[in-house]
C-alpha positions as CSV (number, residue, x, y, z in Angstrom):
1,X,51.1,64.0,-70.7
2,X,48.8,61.4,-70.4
3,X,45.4,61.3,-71.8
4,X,43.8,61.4,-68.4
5,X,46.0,64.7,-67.6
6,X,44.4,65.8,-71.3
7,X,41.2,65.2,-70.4
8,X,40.9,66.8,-67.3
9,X,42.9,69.9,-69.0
10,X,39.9,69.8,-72.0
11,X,37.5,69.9,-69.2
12,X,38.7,73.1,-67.5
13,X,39.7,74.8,-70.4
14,X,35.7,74.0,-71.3
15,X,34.7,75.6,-67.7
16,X,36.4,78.3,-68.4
17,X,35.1,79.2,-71.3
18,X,31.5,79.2,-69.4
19,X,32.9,81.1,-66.4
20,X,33.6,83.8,-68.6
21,X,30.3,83.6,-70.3
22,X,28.6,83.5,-66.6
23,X,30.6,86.7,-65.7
24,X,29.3,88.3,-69.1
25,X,26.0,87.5,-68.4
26,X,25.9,88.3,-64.5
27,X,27.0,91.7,-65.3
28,X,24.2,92.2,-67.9
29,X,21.7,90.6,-65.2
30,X,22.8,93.1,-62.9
31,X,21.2,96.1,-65.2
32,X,17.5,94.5,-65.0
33,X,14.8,94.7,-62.7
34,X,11.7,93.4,-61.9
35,X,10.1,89.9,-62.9
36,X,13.5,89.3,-65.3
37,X,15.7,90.0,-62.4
38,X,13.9,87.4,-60.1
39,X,14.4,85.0,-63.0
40,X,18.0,85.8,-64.0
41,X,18.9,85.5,-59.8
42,X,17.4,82.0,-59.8
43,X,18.9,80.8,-63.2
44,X,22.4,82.6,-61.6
45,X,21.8,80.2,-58.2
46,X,21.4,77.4,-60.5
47,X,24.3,77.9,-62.7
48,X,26.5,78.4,-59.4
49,X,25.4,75.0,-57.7
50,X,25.8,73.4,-61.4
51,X,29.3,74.8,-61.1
52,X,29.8,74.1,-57.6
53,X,29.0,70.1,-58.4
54,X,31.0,70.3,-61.6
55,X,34.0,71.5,-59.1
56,X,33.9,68.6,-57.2
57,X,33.3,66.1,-60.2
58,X,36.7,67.5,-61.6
59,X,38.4,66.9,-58.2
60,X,37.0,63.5,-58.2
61,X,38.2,62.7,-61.7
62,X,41.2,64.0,-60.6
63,X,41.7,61.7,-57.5
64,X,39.7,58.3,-59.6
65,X,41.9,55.5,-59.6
66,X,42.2,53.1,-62.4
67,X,38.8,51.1,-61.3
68,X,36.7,53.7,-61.3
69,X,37.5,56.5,-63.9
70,X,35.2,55.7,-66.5
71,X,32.2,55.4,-64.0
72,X,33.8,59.0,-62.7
73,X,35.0,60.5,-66.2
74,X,31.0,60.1,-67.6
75,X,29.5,62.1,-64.2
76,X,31.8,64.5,-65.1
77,X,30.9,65.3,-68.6
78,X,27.4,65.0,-67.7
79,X,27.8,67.6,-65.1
80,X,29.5,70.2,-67.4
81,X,26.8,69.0,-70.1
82,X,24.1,70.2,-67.5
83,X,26.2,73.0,-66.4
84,X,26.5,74.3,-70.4
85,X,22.8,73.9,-70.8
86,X,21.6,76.0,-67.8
87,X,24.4,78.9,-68.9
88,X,23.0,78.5,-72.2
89,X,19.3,78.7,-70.3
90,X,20.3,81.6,-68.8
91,X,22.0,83.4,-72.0
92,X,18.2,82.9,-73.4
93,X,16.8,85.4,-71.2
94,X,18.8,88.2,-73.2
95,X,17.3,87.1,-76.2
């Protein structure tokens, strides 16, 4: 396998660690109300586009020929590093 099939398996393995940590937290959002509930829907929102970009960054990095993988390998990790942040953002709320 080469290390750019490694990489992108590290990354997905990594995203779906947080999906399951999403789907934890989305079923714990779903039992509030109020002012926390109005929060915990915007933080889920963000945490879905977060996702949604991360998606497309992995598809990229997938598709990146040799000239551009490093440029497209770095968005990548910074788009799961901003994903992890806003999951962990979200996971404060329960706090």
């Amino acid at each position: 396998m080469s290390s750019r099939d490694e990489f992108v398996r590290k990354l997905k393995n990594q995203i779906d660690a947080l999906n399951e940590e999403v789907d934890e937290l989305e079923a714990a959002a779903g039992e509030t109300s109020g002012e926390l509930r109005v929060e915990l829907d915007k933080q889920r929102a963000r945490v879905e586009e977060q996702r949604e970009q991360f998606y497309a960054r992995l598809q990229a990095l997938k598709d990146a020929g040799d000239d551009n993988w490093e440029r497209v390998k770095k968005e990548a990790e910074h788009t799961l590093k901003a994903l992890h942040n806003s999951v962990n953002y979200f996971k404060s709320h329960f706090r």
